[in-house]
C-alpha positions as CSV (number, residue, x, y, z in Angstrom):
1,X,149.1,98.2,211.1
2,X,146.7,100.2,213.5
3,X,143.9,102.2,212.3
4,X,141.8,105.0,214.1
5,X,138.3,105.1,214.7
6,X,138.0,107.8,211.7
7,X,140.3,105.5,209.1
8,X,138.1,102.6,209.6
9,X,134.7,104.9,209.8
10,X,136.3,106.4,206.1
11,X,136.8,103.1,204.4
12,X,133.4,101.8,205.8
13,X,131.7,104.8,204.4
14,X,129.7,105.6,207.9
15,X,130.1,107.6,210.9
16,X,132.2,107.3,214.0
17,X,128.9,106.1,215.7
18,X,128.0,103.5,212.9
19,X,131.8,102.0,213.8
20,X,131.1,102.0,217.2
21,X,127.4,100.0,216.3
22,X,129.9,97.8,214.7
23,X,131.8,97.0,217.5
24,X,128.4,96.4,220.3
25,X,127.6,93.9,217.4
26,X,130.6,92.2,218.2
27,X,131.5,93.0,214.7
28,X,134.9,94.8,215.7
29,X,137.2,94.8,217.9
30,X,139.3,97.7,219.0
31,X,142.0,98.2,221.6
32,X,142.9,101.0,223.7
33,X,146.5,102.6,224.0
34,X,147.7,103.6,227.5
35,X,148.7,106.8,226.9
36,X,146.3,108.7,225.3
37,X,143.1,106.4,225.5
38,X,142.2,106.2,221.9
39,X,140.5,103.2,219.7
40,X,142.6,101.4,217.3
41,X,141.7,98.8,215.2
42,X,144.1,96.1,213.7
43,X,144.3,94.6,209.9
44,X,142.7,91.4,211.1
45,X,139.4,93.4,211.6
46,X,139.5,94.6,208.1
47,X,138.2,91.1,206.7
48,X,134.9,91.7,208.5
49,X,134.9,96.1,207.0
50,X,135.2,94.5,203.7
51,X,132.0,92.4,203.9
52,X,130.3,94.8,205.5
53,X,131.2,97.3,203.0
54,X,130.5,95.2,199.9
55,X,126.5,94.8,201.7
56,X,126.3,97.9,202.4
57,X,127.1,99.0,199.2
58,X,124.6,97.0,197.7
59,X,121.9,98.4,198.9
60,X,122.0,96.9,202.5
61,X,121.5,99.2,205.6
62,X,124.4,98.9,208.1
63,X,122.2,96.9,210.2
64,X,121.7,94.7,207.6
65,X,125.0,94.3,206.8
66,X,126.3,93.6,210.3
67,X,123.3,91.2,210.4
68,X,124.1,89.2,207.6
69,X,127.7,88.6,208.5
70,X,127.3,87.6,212.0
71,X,124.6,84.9,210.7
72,X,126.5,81.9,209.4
73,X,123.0,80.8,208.1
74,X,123.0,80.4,204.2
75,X,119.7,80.0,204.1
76,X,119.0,83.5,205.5
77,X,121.8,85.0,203.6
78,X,120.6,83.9,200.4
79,X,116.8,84.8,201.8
80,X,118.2,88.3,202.1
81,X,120.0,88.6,199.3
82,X,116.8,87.6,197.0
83,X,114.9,90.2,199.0
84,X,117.0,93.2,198.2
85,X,117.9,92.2,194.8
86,X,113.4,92.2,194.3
87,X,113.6,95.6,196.1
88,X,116.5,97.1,193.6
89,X,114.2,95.3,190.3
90,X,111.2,97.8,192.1
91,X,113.1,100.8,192.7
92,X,115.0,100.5,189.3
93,X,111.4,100.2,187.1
94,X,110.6,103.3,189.3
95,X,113.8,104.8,188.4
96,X,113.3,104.0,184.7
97,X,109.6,105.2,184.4
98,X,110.9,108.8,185.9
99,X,113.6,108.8,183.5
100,X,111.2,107.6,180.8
101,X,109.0,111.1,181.8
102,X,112.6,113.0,181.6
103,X,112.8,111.9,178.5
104,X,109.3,112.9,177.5
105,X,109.3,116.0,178.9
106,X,112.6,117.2,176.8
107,X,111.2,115.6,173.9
108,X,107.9,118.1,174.2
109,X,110.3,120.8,175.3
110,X,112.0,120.9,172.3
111,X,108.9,119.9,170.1
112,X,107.3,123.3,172.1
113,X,110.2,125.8,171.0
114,X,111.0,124.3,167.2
115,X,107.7,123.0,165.8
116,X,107.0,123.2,162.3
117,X,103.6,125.3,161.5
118,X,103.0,123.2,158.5
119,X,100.9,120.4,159.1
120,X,101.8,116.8,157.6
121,X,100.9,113.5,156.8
122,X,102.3,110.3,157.8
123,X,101.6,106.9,159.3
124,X,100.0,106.6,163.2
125,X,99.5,104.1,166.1
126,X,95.8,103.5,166.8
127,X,95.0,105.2,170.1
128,X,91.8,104.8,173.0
129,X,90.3,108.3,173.6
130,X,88.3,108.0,177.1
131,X,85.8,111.2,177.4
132,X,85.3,112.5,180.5
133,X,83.3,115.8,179.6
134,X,81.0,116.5,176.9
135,X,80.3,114.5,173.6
136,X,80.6,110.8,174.3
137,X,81.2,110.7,178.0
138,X,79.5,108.3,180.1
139,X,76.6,109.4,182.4
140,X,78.1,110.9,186.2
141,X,79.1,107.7,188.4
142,X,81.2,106.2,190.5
143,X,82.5,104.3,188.2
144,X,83.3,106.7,185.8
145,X,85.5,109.0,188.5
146,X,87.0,105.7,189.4
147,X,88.3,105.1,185.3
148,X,88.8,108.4,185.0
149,X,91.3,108.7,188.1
150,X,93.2,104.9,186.6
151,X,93.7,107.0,183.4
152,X,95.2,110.1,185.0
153,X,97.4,108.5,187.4
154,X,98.6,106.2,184.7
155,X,102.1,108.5,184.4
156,X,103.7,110.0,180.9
157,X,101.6,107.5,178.6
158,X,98.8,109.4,179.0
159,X,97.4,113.0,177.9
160,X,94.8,115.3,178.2
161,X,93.0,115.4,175.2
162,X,90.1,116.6,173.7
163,X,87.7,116.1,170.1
164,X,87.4,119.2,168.8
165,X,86.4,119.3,165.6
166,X,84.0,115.8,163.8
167,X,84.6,114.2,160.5
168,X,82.6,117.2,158.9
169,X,84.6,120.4,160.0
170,X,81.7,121.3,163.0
171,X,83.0,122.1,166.2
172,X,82.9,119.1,168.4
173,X,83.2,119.7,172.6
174,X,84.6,116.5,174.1
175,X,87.2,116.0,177.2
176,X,89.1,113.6,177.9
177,X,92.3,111.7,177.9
178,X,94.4,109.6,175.1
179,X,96.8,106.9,175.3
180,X,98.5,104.5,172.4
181,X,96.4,101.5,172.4
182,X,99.1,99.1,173.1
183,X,100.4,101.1,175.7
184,X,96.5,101.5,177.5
185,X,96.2,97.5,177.3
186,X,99.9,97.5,178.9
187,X,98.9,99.7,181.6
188,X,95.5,97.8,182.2
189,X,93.7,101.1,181.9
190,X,89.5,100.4,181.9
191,X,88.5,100.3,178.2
192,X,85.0,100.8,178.9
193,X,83.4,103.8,177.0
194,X,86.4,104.5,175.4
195,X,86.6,105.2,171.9
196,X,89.1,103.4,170.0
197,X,90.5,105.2,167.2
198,X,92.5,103.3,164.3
199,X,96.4,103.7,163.0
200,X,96.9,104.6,159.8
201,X,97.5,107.5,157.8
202,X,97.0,110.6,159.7
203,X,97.3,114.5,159.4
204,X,99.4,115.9,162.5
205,X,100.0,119.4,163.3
206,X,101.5,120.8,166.1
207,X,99.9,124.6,167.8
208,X,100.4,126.3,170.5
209,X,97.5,128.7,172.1
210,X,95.7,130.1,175.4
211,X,94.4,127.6,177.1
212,X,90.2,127.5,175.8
213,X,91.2,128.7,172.7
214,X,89.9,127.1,169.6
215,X,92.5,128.6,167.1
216,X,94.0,126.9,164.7
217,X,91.6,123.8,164.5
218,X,89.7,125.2,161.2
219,X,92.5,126.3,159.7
220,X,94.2,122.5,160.1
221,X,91.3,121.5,158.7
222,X,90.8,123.6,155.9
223,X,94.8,122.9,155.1
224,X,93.8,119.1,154.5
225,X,90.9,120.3,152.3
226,X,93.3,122.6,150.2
227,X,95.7,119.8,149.9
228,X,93.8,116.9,148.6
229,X,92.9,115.0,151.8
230,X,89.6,114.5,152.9
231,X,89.1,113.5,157.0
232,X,88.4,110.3,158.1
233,X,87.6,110.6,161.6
234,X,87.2,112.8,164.1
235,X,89.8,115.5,164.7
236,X,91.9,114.5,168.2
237,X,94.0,117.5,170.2
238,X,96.7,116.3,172.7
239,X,98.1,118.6,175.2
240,X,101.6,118.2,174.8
241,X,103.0,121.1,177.1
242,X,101.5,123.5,179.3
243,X,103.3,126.7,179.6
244,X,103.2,130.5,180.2
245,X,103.6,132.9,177.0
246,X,103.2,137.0,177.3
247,X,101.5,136.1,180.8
248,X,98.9,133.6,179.6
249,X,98.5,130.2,180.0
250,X,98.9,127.9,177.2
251,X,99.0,124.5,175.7
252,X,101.2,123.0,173.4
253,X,99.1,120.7,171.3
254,X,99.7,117.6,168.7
255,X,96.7,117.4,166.7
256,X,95.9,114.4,164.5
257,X,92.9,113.5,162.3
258,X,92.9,110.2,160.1
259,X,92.4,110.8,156.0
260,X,92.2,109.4,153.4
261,X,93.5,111.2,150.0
262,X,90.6,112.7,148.1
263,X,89.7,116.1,145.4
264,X,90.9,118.4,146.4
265,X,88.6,120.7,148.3
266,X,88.2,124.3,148.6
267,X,86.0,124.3,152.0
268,X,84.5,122.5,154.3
269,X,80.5,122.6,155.5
């Protein structure tokens, strides 16, 4: 059986052009009818369009492919082979991490649009706040926009966070970012003038306001007074989700402050 130029170009998967690459490679060999000039290829060159094929569809380039099966080396073949497969382990953890930020995305999507105004209390991974601005930050350096630029390019596990409120209810202005702890030893992140804030149980609401805003904060606060549960650290604010409400800029915030159960309170100094 005879096939054209455009059959075998179809089962390949390439163009007319990457056939005819094929064939200067000495990869293929076509013959020409008398009467109308054209290319046709037999069955027997099939053999070779399979192996090709089964590289190419591996990963391989089509000069790759033609290279691999004209070299009747195994040591290069297998050298090649080990090569891509390290380039697919690399481009699949890439692949992973972006679907990994998909996945956190939707999950603060959907956290954004059907959050529960009532705060609660539950169990929390200890986390590393590193302040950038404000209370606690490290003195203007080199080395402190070199940490701070590890932190922010360190992908999804990170966020922009902030301290705004202290263990005593007063308004506390610290910048920064957060990351779990395991995952900011994972990552490698600098540690250095970081503040490392312990698991265990923590209040956690969730607020959404204009970017600046400091609404909501007291009231959290005042909730876990009312309720019986007196703070334990600092209060921490993690933007979750920046959006646009009614033409304003906004932020969709987790906050979380560690307590401990206590009177119940009915302020705070």
């Amino acid at each position: 059986m005879l096939y054209k130029i455009g059959e075998i170009a179809e089962i390949l998967g390439v163009t007319k052009e990457g056939v005819r690459f094929l064939e200067r490679k000495g990869l293929l060999h076509s013959t020409r009818t008398a009467h109308n000039g054209y290319r046709y290829y037999s069955r027997s060159e099939l053999s070779a369009v399979q192996q090709i094929r089964s590289y190419a569809a591996a990963g391989f380039t089509l000069e790759e492919a033609a290279s691999l099966v004209l070299h009747n080396d195994e040591h290069y073949m297998l050298t090649s082979i080990e090569r891509k497969e390290q380039a697919l382990e690399e481009e699949i953890r890439i692949l992973e991490n972006k679907q990994r930020l998909l996945q956190s995305q939707k999950e603060a999507i959907m956290q954004a649009f059907h959050f529960q105004q009532k705060p609660k209390v539950g169990e929390l991974e200890a986390v590393y706040y590193f302040p950038i601005e404000g209370a606690y930050a490290m003195e203007g350096s080199a080395r402190l926009r070199e940490m701070e630029k590890l932190w922010m390019t360190a992908g999804p596990d990170v966020r922009l966070a902030k301290l705004p409120l202290n263990q005593e209810g007063r308004e506390l202005e610290s910048k920064g970012i957060c990351a779990e702890a395991a995952k900011a030893k994972q990552l490698g992140l600098p540690l250095e003038g970081s503040l490392y804030m312990p698991g265990g149980l923590h209040l956690t609401a969730w607020i959404c306001t204009p970017v600046g805003s400091r609404d909501g904060f007291f009231s959290i606060y005042r909730w876990a007074a009312e309720h019986g549960w007196k703070p334990a650290g600092n209060m921490l604010s993690l933007v979750w989700l920046s959006t646009i409400r009614d033409g304003e800029r906004c932020t969709f915030k987790m906050v979380r402050m560690a307590v401990v159960s206590g009177k119940k309170q009915k302020g705070f100094s």
